[in-house]
C-alpha positions as CSV (number, residue, x, y, z in Angstrom):
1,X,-3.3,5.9,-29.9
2,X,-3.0,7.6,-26.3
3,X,-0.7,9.4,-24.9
4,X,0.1,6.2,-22.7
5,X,0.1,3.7,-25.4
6,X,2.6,5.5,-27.3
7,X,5.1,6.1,-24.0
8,X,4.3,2.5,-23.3
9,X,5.6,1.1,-27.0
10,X,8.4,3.4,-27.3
11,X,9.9,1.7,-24.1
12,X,9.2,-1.7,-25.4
13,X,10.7,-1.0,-28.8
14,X,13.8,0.3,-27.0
15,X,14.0,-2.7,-24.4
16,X,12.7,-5.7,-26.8
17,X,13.4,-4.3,-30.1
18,X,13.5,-7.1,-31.9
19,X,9.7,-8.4,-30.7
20,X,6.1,-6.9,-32.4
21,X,4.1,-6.3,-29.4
22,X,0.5,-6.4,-28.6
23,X,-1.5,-4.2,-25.9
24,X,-4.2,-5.2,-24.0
25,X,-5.9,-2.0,-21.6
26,X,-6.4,-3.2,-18.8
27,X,-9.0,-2.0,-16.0
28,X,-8.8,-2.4,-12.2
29,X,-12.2,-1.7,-11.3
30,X,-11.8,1.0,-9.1
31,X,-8.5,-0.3,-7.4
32,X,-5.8,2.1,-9.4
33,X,-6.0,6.2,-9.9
34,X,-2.6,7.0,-10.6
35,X,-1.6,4.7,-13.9
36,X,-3.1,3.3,-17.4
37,X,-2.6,-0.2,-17.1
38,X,-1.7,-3.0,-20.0
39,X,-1.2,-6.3,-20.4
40,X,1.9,-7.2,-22.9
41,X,2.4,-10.0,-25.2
42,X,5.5,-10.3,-26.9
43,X,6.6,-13.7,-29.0
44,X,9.4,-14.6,-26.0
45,X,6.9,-13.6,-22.9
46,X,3.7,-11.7,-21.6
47,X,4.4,-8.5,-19.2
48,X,2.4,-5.9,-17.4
49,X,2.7,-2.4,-17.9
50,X,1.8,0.8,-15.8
51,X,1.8,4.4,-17.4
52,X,1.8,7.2,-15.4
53,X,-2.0,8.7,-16.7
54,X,-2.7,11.5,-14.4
55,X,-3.4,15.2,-15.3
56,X,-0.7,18.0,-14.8
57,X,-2.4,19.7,-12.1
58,X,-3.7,16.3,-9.8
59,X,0.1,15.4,-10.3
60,X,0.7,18.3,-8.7
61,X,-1.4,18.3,-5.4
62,X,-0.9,14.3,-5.4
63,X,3.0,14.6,-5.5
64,X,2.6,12.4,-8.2
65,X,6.0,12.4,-9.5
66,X,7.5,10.7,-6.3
67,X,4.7,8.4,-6.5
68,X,6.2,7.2,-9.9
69,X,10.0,7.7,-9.0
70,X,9.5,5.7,-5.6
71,X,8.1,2.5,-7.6
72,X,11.1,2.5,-10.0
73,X,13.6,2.6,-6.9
74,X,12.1,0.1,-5.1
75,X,12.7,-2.4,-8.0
76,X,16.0,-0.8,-9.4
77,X,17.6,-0.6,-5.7
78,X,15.8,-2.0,-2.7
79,X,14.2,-5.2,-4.5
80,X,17.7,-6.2,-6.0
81,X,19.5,-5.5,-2.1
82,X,16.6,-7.6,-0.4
83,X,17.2,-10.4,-2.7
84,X,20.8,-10.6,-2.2
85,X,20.4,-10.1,1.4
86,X,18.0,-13.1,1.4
87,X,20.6,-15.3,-0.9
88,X,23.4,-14.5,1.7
89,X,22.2,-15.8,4.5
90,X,20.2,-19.1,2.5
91,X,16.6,-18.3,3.7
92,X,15.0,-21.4,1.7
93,X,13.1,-19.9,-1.7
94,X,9.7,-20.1,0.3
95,X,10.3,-18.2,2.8
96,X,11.4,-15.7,1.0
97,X,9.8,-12.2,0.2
98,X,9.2,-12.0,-3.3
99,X,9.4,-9.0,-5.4
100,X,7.3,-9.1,-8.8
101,X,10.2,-9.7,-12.0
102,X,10.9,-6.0,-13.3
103,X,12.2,-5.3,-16.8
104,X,12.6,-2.0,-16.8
105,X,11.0,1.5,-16.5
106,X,10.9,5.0,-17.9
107,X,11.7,7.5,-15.3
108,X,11.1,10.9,-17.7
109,X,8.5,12.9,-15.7
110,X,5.3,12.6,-17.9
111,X,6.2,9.6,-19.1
112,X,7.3,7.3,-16.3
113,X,6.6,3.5,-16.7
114,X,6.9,0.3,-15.0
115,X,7.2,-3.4,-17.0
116,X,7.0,-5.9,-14.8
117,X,6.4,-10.1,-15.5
118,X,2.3,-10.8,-15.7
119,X,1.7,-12.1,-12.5
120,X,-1.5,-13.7,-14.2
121,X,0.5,-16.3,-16.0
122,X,1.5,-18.0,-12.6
123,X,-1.6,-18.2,-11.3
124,X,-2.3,-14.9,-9.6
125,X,-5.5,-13.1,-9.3
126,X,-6.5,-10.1,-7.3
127,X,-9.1,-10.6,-4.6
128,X,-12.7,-8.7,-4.8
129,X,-11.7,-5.5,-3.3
130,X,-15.3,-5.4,-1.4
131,X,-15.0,-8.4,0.5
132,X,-13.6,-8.8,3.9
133,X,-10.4,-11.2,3.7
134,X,-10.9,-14.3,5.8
135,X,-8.1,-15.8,8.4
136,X,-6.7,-17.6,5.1
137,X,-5.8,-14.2,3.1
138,X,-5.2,-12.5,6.3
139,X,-2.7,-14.9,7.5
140,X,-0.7,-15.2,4.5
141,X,-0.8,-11.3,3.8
142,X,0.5,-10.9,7.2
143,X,3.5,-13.2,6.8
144,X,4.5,-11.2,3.8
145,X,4.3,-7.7,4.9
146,X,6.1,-9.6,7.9
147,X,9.3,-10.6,5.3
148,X,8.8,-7.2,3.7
149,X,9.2,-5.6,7.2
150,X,12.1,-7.8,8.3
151,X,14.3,-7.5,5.4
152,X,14.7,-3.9,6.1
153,X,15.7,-3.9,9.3
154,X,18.4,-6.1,7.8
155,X,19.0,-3.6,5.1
156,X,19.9,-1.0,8.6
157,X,22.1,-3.7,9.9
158,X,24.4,-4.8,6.5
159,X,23.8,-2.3,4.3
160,X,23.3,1.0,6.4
161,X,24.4,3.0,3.4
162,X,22.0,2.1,1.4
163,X,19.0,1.9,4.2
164,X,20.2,5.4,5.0
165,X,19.8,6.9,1.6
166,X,16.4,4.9,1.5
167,X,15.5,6.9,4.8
168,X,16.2,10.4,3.6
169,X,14.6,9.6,0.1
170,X,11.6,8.2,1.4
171,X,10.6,9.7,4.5
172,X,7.4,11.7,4.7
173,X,7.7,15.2,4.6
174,X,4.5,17.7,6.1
175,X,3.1,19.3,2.6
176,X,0.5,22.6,3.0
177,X,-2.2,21.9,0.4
178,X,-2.9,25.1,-1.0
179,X,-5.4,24.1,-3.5
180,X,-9.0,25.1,-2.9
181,X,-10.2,21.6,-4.3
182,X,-8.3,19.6,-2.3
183,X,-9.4,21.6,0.9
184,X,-12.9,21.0,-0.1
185,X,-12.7,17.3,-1.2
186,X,-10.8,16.5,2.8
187,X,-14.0,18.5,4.2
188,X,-16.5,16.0,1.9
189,X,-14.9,13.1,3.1
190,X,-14.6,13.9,6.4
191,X,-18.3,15.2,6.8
192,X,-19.7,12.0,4.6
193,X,-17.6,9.8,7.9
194,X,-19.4,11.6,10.2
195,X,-22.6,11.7,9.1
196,X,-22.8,7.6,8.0
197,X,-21.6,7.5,12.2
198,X,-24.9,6.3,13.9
199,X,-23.9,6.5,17.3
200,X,-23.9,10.0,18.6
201,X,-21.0,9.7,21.8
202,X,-19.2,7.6,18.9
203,X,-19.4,10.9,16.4
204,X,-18.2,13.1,19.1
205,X,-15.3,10.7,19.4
206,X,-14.3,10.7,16.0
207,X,-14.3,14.2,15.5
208,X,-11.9,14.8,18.9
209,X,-9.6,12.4,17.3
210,X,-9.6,13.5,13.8
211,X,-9.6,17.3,14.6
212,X,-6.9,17.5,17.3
213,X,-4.0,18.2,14.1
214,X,-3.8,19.7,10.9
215,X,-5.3,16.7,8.6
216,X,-1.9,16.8,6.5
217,X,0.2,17.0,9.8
218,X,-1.9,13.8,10.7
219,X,-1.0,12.3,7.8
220,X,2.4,12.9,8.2
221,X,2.2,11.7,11.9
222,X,0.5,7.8,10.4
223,X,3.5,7.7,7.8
224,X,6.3,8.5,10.1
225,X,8.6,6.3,11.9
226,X,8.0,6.2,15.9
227,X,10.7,4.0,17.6
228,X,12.8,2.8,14.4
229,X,12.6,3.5,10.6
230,X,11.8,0.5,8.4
231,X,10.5,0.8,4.7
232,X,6.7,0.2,4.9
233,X,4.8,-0.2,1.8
234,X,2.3,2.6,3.1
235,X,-1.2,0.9,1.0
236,X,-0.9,-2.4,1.9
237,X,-4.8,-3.6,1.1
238,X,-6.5,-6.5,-0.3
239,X,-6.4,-4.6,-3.7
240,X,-2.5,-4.5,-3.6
241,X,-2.0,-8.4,-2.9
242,X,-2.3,-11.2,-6.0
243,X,-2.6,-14.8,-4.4
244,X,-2.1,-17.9,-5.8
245,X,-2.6,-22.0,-4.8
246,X,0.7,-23.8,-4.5
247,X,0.3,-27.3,-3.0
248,X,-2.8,-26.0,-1.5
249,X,-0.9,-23.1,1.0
250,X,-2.0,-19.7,-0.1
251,X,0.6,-17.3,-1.6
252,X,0.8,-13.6,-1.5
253,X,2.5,-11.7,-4.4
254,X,2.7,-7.9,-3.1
255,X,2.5,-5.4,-6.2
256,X,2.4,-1.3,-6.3
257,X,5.4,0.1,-4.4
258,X,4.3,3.9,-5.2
259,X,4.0,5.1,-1.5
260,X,6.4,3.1,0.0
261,X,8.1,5.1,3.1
262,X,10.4,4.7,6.0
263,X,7.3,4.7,8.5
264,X,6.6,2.5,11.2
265,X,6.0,-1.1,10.9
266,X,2.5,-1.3,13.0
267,X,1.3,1.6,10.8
268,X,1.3,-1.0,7.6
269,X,-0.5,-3.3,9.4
270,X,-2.9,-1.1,10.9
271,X,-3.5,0.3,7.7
272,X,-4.4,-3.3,6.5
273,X,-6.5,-4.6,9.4
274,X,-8.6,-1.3,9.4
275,X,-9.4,-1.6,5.0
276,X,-9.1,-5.1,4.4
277,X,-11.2,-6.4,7.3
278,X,-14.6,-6.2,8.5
279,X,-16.1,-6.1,12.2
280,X,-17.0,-9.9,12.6
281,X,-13.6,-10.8,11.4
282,X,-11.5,-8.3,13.7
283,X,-13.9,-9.4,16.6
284,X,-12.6,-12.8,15.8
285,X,-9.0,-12.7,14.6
286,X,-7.9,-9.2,15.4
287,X,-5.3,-10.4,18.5
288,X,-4.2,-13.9,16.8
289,X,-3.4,-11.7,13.8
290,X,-0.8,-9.0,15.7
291,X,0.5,-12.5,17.6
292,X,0.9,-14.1,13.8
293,X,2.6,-10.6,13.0
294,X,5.2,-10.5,15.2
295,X,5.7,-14.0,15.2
296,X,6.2,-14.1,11.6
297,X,8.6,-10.9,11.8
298,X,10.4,-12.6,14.6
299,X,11.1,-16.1,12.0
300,X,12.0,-13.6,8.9
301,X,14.7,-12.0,11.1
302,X,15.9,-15.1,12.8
303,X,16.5,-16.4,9.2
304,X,18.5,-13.4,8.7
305,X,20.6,-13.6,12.2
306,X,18.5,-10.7,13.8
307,X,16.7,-11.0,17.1
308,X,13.8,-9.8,16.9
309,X,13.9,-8.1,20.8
310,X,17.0,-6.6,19.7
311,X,15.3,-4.2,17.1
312,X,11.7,-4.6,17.6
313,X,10.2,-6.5,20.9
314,X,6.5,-6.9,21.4
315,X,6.1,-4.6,24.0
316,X,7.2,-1.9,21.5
317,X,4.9,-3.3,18.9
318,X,2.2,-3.2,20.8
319,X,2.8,0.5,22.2
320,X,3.0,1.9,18.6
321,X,-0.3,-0.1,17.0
322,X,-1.9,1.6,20.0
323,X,-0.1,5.4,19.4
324,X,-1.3,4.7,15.5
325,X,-4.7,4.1,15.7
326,X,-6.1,7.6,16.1
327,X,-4.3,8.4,13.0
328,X,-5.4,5.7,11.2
329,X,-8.9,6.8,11.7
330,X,-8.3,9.7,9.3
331,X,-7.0,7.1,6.7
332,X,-10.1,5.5,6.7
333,X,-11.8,8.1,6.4
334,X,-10.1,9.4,3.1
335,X,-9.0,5.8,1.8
336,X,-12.1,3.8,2.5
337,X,-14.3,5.2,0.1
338,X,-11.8,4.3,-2.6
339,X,-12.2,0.9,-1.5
340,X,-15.8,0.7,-0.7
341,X,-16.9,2.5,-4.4
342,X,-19.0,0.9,-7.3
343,X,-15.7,0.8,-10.1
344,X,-18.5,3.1,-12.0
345,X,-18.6,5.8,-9.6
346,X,-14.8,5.6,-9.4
347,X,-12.9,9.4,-10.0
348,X,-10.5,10.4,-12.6
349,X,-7.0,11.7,-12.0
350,X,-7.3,14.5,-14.8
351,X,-9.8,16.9,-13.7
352,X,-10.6,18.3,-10.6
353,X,-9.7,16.8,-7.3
354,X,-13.0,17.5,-5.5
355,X,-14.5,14.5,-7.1
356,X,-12.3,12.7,-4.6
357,X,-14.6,12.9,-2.2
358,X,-16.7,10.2,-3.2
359,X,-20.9,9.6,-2.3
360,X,-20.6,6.9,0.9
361,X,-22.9,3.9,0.7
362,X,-23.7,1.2,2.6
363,X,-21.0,-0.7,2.4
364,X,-18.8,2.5,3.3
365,X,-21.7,3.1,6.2
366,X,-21.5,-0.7,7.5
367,X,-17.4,-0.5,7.7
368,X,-16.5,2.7,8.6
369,X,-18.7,2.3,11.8
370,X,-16.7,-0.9,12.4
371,X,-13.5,0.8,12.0
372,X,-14.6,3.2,14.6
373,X,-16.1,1.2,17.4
374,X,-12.8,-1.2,17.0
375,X,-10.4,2.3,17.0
376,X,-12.7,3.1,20.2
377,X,-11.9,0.3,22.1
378,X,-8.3,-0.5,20.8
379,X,-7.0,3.0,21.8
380,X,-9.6,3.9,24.2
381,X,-10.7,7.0,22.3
């Protein structure tokens, strides 16, 4: 038995002691580096489990243990306050922002667990993380980050107490990465981006923009609030979204709360335009998505008695997506590998941090030069 599997049944036989469990591992094929993953069946109902499975010095330069203690407060606080928000003022149950069912967690560093409902017995699936979403996914993703988005500013408005702990909790703070490793892994992945870039004026552009800051202090920078602070989920990607038919309308479940942060709302959906879409799409649907955006944001706040010009106008929207897209060229490069790599060639979490910076291929080649003529042109780089 593992380390995990052991953590993992000593919570269930404290929580559900009563019920004879069985554990299936689970793999995400390259979509999760932090957590050992299981799928739960118990006589009275089927659960998913995540086991924090990372090695003591990766939890170390990862932060790991606020990883793992920011899940378990989004479902123990913020998911329970958003729901009671969204029952006080009536929004109808499908236009509400859903959080998965959680049954409990383990919050002992080491050891820390989340048991949440299996999203696979109503329907959902996840999407093939190396396709680019079409208008379909894209619009309903949108709408939900939307909700997600709105119900904090609500949060500020009834329940500044709590958004205010929230804030200090979860706001970023610059860390200096001391380890050699990591040093060397950012200076892999940022020489792998340069060198896939086949346009020399576009390479010299990329490195002005990428070079201008300390990479951490840019980091810090893309996960920061600008004009107000709102809890952003901070890896909302295809990878991170289950969907679902009901009645033929799409439906987006949003799962893995690790890096939520109060950031800035055009940040998150930067961050999902620039790794969940391709080239042809943007060139497409890249405006009618910001308009769908603030359009649903503006309807999630109306149903909670917020206008959305009082806290967020589109003129403000727009100013920040623009201010965040240099910085969301560094999150490419360091986050679009992860999403672009065979699940075979994925790393482990319990060695050395170096094999982070993953071997580009084409599909890494093909995107990333997307991501950079669109960044080009959007900021005017």
């Amino acid at each position: 038995m593992s380390p995990a599997e052991g953590v993992l049944r000593d919570l269930l036989r404290r929580l559900f002691p009563d019920e004879e469990p069985e554990l299936d591992e689970l793999t995400s094929g390259g979509a999760n580096y932090t957590s050992a993953l299981y799928g739960v069946r118990l006589p009275s109902r089927r659960l998913f489990a995540k086991v924090a499975n990372i090695g003591e010095k990766m939890r170390a330069i990862m932060n790991a243990e606020l990883l793992y203690s920011t899940e378990q407060y989004v479902y123990e606080r913020l998911a329970s306050a958003y729901g009671q928000l969204q029952r006080d003022h009536a929004v109808p149950p499908d236009e509400c922002f859903v959080f998965p069912k959680y049954f409990g967690g383990n919050p002992v560093v080491g050891e820390e667990t989340v048991l949440l409902e299996d999203l696979r017995d109503r329907g959902f699936t996840t999407p093939d993380r190396f396709a680019s979403v079409d208008w379909e996914h894209a619009r309903s993703a949108v709408t939900a980050l939307a909700r997600f988005h709105a119900l904090s500013f609500a949060c500020a408005r009834e329940l500044p107490q709590l958004h205010a702990e929230a804030v200090r909790r979860l706001t970023a703070a610059p860390r200096e990465v001391q380890d050699e490793g990591a040093k060397l892994a950012m200076e892999r992945m940022v020489r792998g981006a340069v060198e896939v870039v086949q346009d020399e004026q576009h390479k010299r552009k990329l490195m002005r923009a990428i070079c201008l800051d300390d990479y951490n202090k840019q980091f810090t920078k893309f996960r920061s609030p600008l004009s107000v602070a709102v809890m952003t989920h901070g890896d909302y990607r295809p990878s991170n979204l289950l969907v679902r038919r009901v009645d033929q309308e799409l439906e987006t479940m949003v799962v893995d709360y690790q890096t939520v942060h109060a950031g800035c709302p055009a940040a998150d959906l930067l961050y999902y335009v620039l790794l969940g879409t391709d080239e042809p799409f943007r060139r497409d649907h890249y405006r009618p998505l910001l308009r769908h955006y603030h359009d649903q944001l503006a309807m999630a706040l109306r149903r909670l008695d917020i206008a959305v010009d009082d806290v967020y106008p589109w003129d403000t929207f727009q100013s920040e997506l623009k201010q965040m897209v240099p910085r969301a060229l560094l999150m490419a490069v360091v986050v679009l590998p992860l999403v672009t790599v065979e699940a075979s060639l994925a790393p482990a979490t319990d060695g050395d941090i170096s094999k982070f910076a993953l071997p580009t291929n084409s599909l890494f080649a093909d995107r990333f030069n997307g991501v950079l003529r669109d960044c080009i042109a959007w900021a005017e780089l």
